[in-house]
KOLDREN-330314 format. One record per residue: x, y, z of N, C-alpha, C, O in turn; residue in three letters. Coordinates in steps of 0.001 Angstrom, whole numbers, plus 500000, padded with zeros to 6 digits. Layout:
REM KOLDREN-330314
XYZXYZXYZXYZAla/...
END
This chain:
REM KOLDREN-330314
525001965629876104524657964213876262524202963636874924523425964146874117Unk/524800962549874859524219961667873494522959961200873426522315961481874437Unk/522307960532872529520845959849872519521241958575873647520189958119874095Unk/522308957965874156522808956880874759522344957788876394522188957267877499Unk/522270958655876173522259959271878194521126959538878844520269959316877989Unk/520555959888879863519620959283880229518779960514879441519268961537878961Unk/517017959999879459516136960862878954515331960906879607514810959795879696Unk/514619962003880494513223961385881075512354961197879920512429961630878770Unk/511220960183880710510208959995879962508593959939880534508512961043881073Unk/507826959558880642506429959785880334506302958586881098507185957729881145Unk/504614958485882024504416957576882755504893955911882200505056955918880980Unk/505026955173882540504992953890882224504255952843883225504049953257884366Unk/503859951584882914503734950401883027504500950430884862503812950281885872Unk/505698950608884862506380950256885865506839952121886632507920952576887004Unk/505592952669886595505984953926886746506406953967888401506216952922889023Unk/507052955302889240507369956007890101506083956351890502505656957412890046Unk/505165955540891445503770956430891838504289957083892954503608958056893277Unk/505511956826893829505473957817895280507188957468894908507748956394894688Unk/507706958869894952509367958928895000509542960280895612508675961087895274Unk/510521960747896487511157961560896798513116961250896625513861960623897378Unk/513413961964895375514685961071895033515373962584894673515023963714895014Unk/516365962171893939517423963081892946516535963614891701515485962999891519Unk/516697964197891222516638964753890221517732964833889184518608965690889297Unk/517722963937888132518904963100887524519234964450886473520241964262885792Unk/518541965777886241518890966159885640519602967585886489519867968533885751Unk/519818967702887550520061968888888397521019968081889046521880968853889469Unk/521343966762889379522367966302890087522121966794891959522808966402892902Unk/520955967718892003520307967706893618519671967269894422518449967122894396Unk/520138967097894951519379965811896328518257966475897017518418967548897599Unk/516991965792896959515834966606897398515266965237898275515013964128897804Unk/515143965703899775514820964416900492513198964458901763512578965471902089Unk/513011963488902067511588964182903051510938963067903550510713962023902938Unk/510600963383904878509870961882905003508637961868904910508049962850904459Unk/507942960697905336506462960585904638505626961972905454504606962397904912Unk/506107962610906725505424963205906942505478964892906603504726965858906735Unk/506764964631906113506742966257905087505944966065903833505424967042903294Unk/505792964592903234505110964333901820503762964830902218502986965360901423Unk/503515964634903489501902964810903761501470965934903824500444966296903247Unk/502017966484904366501899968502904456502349969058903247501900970201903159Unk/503124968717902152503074969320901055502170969117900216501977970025899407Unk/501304967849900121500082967246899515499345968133900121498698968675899224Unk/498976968748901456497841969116901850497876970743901650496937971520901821Unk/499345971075901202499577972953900871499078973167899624498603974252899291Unk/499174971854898627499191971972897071497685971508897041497120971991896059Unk/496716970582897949495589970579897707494774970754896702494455969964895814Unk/494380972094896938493981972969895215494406973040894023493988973840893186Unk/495447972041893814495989972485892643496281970942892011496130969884892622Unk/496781971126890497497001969583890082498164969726890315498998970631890282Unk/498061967929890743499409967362891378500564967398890084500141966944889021Unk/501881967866890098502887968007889226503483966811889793503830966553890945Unk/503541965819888200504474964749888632505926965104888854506549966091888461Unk/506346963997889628507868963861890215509075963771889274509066962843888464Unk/509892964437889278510933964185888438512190963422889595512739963820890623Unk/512252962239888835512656961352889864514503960275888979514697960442887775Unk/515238959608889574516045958818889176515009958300888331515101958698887170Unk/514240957681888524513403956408888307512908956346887166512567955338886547Unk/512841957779886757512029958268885462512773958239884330512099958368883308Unk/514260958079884130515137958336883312514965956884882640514473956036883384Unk/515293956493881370514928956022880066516885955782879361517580956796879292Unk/517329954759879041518061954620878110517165953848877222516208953136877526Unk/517862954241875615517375953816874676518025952042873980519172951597873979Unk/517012951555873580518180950264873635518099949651872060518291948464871796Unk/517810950585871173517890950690869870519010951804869369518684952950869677Unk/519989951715868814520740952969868400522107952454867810522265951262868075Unk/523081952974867129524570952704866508525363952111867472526258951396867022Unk/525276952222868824525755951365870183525090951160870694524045951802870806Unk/525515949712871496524872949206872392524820950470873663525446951528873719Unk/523711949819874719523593951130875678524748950654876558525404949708876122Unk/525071951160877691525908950414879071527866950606878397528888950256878988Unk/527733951270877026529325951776876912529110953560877389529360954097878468Unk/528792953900876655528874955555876830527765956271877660527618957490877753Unk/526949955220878295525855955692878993526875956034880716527877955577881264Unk/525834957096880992526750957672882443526431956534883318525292956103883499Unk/527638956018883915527736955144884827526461954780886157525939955473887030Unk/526385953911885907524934953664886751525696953529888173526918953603888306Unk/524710953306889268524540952844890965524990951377891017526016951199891674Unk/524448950315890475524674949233890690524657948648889469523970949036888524Unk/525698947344889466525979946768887710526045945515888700526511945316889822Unk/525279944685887643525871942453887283526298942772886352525855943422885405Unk/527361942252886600528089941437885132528172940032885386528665939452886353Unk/527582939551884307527678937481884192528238936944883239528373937741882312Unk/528705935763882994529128935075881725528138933696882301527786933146883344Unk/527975933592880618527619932005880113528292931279879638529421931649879316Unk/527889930023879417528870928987878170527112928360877822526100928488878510Unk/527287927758876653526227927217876066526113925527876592527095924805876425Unk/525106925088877099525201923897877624525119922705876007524715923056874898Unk/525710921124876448526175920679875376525269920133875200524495919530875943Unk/525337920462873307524255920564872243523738921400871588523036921202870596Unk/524080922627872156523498923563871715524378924503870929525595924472871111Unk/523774925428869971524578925526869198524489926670868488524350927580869306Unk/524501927250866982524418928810866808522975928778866448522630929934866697Unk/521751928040865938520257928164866536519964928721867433519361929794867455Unk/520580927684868923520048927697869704520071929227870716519212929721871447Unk/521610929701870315522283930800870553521346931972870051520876932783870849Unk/521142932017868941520322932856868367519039933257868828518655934426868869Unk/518230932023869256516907931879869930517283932871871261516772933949871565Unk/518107932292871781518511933228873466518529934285873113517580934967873499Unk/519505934924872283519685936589871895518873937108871419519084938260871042Unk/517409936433871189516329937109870462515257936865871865514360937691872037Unk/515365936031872557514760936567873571515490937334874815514851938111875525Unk/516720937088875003517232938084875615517430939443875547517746940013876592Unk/517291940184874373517135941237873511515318941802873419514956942931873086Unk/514518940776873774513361941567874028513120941988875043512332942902875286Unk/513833941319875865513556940954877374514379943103877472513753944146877658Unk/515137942992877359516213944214877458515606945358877065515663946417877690Unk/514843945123875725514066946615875242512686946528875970512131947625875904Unk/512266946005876350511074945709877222511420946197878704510659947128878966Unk/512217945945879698512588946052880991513171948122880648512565949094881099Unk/514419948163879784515007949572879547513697950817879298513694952010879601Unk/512858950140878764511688950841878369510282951393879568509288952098879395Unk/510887950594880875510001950267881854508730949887881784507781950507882263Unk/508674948571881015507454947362880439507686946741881232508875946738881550Unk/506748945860882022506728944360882809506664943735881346506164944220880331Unk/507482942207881578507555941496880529506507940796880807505685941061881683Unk/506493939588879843505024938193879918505110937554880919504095936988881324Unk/506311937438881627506039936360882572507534937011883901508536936462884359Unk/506818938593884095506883939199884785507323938781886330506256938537886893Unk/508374938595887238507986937887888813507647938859889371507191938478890449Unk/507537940698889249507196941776890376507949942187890634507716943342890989Unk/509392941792890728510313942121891400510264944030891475510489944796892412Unk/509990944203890485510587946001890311508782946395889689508653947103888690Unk/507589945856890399506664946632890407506875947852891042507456947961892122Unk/506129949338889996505831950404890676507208951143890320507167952372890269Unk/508531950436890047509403951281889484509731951852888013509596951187886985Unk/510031952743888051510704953200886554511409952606886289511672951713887095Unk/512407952677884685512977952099884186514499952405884766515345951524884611Unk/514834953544885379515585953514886281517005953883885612518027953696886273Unk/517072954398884323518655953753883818519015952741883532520200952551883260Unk/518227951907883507518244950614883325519228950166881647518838950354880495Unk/520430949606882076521016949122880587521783947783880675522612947536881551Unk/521457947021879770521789945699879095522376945464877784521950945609876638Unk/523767944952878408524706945120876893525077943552876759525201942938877819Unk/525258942875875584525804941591875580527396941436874313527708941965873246Unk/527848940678874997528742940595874235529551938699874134529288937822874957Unk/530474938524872967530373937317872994532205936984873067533079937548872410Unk/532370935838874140533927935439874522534478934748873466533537934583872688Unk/535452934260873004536594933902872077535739932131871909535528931491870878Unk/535499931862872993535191930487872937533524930224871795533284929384870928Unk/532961931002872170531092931260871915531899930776870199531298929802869747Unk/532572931053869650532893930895868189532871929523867559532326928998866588Unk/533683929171868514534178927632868270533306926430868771533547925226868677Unk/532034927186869431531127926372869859529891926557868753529115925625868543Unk/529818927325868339528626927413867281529045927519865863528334928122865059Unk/530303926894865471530316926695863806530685928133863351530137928537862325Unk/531611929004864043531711930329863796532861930428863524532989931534862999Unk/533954929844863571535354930402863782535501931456862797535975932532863162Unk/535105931250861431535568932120860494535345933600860636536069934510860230Unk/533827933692861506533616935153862024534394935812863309534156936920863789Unk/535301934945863718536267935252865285536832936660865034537139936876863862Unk/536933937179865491537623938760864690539160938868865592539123939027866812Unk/540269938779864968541638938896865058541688939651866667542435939168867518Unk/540884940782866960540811941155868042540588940442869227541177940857870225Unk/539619939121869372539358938538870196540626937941870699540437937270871713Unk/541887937985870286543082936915870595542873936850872098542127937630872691Unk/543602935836872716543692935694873801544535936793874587545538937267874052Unk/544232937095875537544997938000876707546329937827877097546190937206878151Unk/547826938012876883548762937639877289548733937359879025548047938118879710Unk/549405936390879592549527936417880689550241937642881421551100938252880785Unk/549964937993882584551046939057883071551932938664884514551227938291885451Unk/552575938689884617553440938505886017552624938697887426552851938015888425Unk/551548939825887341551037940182888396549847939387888800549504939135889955Unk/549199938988887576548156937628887497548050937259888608549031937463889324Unk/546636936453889332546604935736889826544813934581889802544086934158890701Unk/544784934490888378543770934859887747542923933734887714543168933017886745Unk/541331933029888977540571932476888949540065931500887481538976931950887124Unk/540365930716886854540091930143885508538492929898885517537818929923884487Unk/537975929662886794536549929394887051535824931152887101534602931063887214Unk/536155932172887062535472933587886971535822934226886016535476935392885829Unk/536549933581885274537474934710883894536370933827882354535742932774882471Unk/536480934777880954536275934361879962534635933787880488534086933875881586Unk/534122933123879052533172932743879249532587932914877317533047933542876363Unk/531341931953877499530944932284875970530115932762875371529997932604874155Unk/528831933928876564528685934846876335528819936032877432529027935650878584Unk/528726937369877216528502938299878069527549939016878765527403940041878099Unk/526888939060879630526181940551879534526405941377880819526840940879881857Unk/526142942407880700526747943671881556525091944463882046524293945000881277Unk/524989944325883266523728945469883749523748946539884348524428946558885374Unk/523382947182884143523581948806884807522494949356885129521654949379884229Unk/522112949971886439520850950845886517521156951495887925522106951319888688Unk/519987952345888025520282953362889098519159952915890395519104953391891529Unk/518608952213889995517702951466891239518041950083891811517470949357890997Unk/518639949241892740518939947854892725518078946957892458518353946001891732Unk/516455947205893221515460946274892314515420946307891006515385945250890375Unk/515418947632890321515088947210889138516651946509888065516642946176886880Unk/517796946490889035519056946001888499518659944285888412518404943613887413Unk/518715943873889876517975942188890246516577942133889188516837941059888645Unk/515802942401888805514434942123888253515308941887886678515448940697886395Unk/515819942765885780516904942545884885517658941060885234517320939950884824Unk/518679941376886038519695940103886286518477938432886375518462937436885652Unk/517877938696887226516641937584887169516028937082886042515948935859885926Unk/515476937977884991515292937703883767516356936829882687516289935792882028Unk/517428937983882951518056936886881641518774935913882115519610935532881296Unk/518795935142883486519270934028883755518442933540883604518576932763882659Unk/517026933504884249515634932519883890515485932336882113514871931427881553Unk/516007933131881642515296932370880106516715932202879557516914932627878418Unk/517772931609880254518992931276879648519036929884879478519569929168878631Unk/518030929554880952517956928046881278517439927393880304516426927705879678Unk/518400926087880080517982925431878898518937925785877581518722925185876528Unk/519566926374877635520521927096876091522053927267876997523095926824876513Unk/522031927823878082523287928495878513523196928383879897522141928728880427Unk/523906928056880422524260927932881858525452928845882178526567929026881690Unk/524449929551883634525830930679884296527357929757884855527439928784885605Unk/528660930700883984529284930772884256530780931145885506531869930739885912Unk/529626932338885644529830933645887055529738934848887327530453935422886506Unk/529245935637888049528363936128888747529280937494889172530401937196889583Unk/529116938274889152529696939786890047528762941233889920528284941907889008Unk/528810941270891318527953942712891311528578943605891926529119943471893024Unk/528541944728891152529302946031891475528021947122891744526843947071891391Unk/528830948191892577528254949825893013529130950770892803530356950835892897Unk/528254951528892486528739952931892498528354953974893150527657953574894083Unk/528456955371893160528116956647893666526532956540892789526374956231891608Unk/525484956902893800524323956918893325524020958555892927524202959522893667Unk/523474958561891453523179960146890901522309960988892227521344960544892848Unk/523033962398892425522476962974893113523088962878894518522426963194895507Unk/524326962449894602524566961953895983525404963470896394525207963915897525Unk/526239964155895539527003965167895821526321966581895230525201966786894763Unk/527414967426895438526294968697895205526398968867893798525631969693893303Unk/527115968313893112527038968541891242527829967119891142528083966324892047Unk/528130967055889795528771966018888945529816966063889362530418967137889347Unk/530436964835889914531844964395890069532099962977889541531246962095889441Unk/533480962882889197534043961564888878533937961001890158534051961647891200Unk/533658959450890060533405958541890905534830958437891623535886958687891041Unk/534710957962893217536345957402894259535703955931893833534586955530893505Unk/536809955438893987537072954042894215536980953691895541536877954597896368Unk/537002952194896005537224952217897148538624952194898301538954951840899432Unk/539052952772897211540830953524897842540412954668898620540924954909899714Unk/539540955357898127539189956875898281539383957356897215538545958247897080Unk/540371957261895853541093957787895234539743958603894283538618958105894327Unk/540013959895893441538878959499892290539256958737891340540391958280891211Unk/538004958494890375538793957316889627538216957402887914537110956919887672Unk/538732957802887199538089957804886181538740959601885337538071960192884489Unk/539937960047885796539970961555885501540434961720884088540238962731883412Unk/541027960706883721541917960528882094541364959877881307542063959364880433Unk/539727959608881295538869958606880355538767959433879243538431960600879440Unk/538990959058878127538512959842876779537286960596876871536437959968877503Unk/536898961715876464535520961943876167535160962295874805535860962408873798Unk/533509962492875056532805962065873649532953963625872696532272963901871709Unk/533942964423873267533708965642872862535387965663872134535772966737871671Unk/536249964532872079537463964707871441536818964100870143535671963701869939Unk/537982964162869291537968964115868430538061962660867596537379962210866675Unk/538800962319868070539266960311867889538846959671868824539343958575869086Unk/537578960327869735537047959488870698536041957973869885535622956930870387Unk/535973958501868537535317957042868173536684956026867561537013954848867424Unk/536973956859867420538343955871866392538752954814867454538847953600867270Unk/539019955635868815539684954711869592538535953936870595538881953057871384Unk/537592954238870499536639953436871506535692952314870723535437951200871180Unk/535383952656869887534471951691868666534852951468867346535234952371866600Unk/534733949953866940535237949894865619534670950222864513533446950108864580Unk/535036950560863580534927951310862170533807950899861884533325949925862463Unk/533065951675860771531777951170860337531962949836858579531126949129858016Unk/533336950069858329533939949262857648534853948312857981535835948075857278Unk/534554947628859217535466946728859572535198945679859062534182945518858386Unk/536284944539859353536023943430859052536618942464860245537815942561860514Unk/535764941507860981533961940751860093533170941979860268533292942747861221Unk/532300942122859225531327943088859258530451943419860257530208944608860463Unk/529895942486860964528926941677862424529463942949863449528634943330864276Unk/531044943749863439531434944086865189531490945237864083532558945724864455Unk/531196945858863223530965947299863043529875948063863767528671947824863861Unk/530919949446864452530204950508865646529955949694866585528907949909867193Unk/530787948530867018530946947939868030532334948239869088533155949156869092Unk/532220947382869702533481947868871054534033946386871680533331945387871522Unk/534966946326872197535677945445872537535982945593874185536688946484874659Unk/535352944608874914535564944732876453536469944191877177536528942967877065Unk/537435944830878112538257943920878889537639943771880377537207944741881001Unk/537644942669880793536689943045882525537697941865883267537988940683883080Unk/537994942829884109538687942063885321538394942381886994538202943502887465Unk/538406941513887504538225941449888900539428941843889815540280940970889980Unk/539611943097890454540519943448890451540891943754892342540957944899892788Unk/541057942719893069541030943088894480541917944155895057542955944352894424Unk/541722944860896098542130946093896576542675945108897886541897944433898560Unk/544042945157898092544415945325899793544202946317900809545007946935901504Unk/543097946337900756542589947648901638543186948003902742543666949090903063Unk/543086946448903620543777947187905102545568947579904818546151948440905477Unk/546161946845903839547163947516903565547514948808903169548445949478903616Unk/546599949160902181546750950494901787546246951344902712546849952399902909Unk/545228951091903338544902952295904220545643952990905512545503954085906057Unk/546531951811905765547596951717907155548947953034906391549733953538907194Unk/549037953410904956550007954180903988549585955505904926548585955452905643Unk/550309956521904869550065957653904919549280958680903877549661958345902755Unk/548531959571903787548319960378902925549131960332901923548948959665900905Unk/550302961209902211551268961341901215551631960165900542551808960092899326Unk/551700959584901048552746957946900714551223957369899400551397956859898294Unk/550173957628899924548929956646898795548919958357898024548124958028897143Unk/549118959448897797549303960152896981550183959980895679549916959954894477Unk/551958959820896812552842959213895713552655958434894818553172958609893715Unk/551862957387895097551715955653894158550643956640893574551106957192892576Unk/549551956985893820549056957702892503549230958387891946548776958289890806Unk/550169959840892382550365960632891612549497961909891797550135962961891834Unk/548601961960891877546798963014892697547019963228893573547990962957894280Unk/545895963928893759545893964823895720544328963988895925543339964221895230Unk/544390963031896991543506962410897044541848963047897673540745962629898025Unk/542832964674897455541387965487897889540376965556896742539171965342896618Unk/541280965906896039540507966515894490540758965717893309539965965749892368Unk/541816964995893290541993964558892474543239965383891539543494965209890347Unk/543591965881892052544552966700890690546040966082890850546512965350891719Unk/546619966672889644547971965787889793548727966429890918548277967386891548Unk/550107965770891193550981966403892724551373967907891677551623969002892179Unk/551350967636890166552146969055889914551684970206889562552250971045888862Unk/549851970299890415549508971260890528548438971534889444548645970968888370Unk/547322972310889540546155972430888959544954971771889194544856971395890362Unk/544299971586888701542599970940889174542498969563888777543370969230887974Unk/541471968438889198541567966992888130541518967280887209541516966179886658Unk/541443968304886089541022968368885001542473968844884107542472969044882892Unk/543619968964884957545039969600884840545721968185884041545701967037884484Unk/546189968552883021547128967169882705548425967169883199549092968197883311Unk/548872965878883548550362966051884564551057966708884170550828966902882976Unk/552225967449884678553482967569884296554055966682884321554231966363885497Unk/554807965564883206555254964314884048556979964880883823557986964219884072Unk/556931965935883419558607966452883530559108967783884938560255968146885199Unk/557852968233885589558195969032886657558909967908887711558764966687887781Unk/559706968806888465560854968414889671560910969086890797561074970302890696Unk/560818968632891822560793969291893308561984970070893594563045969701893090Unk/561961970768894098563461971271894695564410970687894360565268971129893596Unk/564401969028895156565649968067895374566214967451894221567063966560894205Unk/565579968094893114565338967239891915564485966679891233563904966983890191Unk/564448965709892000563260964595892020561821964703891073561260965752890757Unk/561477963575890788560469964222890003559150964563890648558824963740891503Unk/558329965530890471557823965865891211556335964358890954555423964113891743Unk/556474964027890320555246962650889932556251961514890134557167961904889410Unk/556505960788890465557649959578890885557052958289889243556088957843888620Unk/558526958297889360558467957254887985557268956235887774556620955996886754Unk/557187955784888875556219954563889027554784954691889481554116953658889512Unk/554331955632889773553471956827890221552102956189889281552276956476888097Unk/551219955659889433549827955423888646549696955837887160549742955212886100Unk/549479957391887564549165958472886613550520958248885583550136958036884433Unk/551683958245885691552553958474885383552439956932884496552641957212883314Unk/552236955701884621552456954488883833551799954642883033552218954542881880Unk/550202955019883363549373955011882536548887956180881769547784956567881383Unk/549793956494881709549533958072880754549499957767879319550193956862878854Unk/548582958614878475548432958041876985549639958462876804550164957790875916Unk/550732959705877457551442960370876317553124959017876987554294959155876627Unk/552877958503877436553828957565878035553771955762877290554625954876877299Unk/552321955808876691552093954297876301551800954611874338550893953920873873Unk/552374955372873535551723955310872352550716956218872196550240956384871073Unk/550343956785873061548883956777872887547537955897872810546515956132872165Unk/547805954937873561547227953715873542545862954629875082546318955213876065Unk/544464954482874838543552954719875520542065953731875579541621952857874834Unk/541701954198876533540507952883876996539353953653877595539593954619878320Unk/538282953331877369537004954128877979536836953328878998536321952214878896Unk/537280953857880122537181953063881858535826953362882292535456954528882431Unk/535148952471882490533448952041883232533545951371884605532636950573884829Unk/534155951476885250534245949828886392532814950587887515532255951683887574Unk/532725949514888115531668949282889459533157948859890495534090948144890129Unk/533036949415891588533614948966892681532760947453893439531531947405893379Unk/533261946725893867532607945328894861533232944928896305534343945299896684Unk/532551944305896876532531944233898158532048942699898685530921942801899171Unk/532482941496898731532060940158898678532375939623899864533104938640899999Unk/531713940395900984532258940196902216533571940073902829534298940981902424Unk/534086939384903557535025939032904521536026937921904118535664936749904009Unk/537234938310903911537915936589904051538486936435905277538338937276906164Unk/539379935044905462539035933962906392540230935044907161540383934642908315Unk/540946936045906935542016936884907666541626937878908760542153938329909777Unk/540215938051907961539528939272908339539517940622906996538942941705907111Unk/540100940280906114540462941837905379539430941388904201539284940341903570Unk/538789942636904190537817942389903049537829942321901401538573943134900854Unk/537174941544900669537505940728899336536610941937899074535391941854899225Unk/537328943268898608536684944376897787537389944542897103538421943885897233Unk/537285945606895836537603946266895325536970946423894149535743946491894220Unk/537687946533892615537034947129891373536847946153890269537741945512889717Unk/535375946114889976535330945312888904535184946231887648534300947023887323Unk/536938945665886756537589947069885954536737946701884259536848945580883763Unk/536207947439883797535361946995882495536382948607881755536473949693882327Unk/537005948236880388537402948792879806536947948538878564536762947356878272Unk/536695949488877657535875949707876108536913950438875299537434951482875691Unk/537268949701873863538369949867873230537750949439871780536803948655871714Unk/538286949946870759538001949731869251539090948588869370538515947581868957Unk/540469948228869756541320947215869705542290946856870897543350947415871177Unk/541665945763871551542639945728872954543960945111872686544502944595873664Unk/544481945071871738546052944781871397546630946277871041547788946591870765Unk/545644946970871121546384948634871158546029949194871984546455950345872081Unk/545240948779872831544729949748873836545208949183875424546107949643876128Unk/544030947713875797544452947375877382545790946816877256546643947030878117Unk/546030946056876143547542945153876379548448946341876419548610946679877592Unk/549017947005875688549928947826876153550384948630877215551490948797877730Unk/549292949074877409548793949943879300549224948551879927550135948808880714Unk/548936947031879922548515946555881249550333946211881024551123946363881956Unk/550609945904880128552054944987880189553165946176880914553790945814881911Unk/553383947668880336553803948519881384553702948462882893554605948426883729Unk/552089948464883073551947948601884362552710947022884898553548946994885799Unk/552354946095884345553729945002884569554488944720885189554587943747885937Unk/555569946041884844556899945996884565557090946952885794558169946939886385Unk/555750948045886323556364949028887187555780949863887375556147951030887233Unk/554461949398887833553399950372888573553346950204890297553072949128890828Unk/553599951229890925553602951441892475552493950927892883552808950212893833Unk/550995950852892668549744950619892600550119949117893135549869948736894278Unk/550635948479892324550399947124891959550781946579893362550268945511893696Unk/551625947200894210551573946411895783550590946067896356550482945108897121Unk/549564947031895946547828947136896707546948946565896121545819946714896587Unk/547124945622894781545929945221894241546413943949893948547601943690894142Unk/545344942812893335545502941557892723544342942040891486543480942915891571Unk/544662941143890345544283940692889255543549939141889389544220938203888958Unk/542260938850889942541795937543890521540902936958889245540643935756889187Unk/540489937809888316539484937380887190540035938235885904541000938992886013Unk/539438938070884871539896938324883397538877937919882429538332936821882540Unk/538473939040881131537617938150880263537584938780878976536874939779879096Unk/537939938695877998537798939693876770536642939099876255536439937886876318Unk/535750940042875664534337939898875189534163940853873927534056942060874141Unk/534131940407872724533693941382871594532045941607871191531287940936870489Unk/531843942912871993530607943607871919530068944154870684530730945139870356Unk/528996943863869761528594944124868810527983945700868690527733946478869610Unk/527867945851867562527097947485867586525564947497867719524900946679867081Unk/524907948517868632523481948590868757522566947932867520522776948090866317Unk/521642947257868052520489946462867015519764948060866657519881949098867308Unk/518861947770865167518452948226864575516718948071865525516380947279866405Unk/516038949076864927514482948769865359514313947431864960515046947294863981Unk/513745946390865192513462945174864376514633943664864704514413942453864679Unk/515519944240864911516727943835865106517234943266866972517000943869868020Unk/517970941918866771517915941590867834519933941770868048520703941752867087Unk/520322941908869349521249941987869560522297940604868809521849939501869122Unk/523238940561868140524201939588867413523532938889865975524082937931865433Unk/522210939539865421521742939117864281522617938906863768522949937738863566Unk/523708940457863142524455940213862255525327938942861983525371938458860852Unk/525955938458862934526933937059863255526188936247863371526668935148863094Unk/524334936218863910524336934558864327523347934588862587523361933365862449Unk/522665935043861444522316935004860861522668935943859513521856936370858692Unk/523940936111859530524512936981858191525016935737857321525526935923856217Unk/
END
């Protein structure tokens, strides 16, 4: 684990006084109700009480070479919001926000009640708690910036499969929340909309979940709400060009997005009752996996890379052309790769009856004209998947590199 993953830490301000939880570092579920808590208090009596090692207790750092909420292990529950700056306001005023939004972040990650605190997440830890911001194509042209726009921000080509909300996509700034407790996710989300007011007005709103730490008997990649798992071909931090391709250079240019990352986030609906009415086999085929384990159809563990040249008996390929795995394979697109983060969502009911779920897809890239555009324009042209999903939102956001001690998130750009 990197300095970015979780750490326990030491009482706090917003400490865990009564938890019976996971244990974030054993991945084991340890559970009890108040009246087993009571009989173990009264066995241990004699002795000093050993604090709890709890979710709650875990600590991201929100000073470091990256922002937290890219390479940090996927939290329980994420907001993601966009702003636009209300008119008048401008790269001052912008600046002022990111310097209090940025205290607000190392203050809450740290498990501090801030100054003007509402309670929301009294008594909890910091939880995993992470807050990343990042800024949309537009934020440039509104604050006297263009010259710092970085070639990367270009706009998103349209795609055929589109069907893409103009009121939930883009925006002119970002931020992304992640934590493993939901109060202490809302007490976060609450904050930096309350001190936005006045500089920036919300744009729009999405909250995602995930598999909460500790839920299975060890570490697994997260299902989607296909069932599928989801996440088996993400780069890791243990290759070799995992920075090359996930964060930009420490010599880039504009200087401002060095050891920074580039986000694609889309709202991505699931036809659920359609897909689920498929057979086993049949939602295998379109992915390509054994929706038990995850491994490819041509045999070995999730951790097996496809055969995308084995053939069944009949011929046939044993992974079907159009097959998930098979579009989006690095060794099929360039080598073009993306550090996949998404939260799955769930926004109740539409007016049919079939529910407005599925994945809100956050991808992290050193350059999304080499990375998501190429993957997405394939999948385009001839991904099996694509019967079962819509593309309803869209937003490219260029995420800066972690603030320094002292340092507020986008110094470099709003005061270089």
């Amino acid at each position: 684990m990197t300095q970015h993953d979780h750490e326990p830490q030491g009482v706090s301000r917003r400490r865990l006084v009564s938890t019976v939880g996971a244990a974030g570092a054993t991945g084991m579920a340890v559970g009890a109700t108040g009246g087993a808590v009571a009989q173990a208090v009264a066995r241990t009596d004699r002795k000093a009480p050993t604090p709890l090692s709890s979710v709650g207790s875990t600590r991201v750092p929100f000073h470091g070479k990256h922002q937290a909420g890219i390479t940090t292990p996927l939290q329980a529950f994420g907001h993601l919001l966009a702003f636009d700056l209300v008119s008048g306001a401008g790269r001052k005023q912008a600046a002022k926000l990111l310097k209090r939004w940025s205290r607000t972040a190392r203050e809450l990650m740290a498990g501090e009640s801030t100054a003007d605190s509402t309670g929301i997440a009294l008594d909890a830890g910091p939880s995993s708690l992470s807050v990343t911001f990042g800024f949309g194509r537009s934020f440039f042209s509104r604050t006297g910036l263009e010259k710092e726009r970085p070639r990367e921000l270009a706009p998103l080509p349209d795609f055929s499969g589109d069907a893409l909300d103009k009121d939930l996509s883009n925006g002119d700034l970002w931020v992304q929340i992640g934590c493993n407790d939901g109060l202490v996710a809302f007490d976060a989300l609450r904050e930096i909309q309350r001190q936005a007011d006045g500089t920036a007005r919300l744009r729009w709103q999405m909250n995602g979940f995930t598999r909460t730490p500790g839920a299975t008997k060890r570490p697994m990649t997260m299902r989607n709400l296909m069932g599928q798992v989801d996440g088996t071909n993400n780069p890791k931090r243990s290759e070799e060009d995992f920075d090359r391709r996930i964060f930009v250079p420490s010599s880039s240019s504009p200087a401002w997005m060095a050891d920074g990352s580039y986000a694609v986030v889309r709202r991505i609906r699931m036809l659920l009752d359609t897909w689920d009415k498929e057979s086993l086999s049949e939602q295998e085929k379109v992915i390509g996996r054994r929706k038990s384990d995850g491994a490819p159809l041509t045999g070995g563990t999730e951790d097996t890379d496809p055969d995308l040249e084995k053939r069944d008996a009949d011929g046939s390929p044993a992974i079907a052309a159009d097959a998930h795995v098979r579009v989006t394979a690095p060794a099929t697109n360039g080598g073009a790769a993306m550090l996949r983060r998404p939260f799955s969502y769930h926004d109740g009911f539409r007016d049919d009856g079939a529910p407005d779920a599925g994945l809100l897809f956050i991808a992290w890239q050193a350059d999304p004209q080499r990375g998501f555009v190429p993957v997405q324009r394939k999948l385009d042209r001839g991904d099996a998947l694509s019967r079962f999903i819509r593309h309803e939102a869209s937003g490219l956001f260029a995420v800066p590199g972690g603030p320094s001690k002292g340092e507020y998130v986008g110094q470099r750009l709003l005061e270089g």
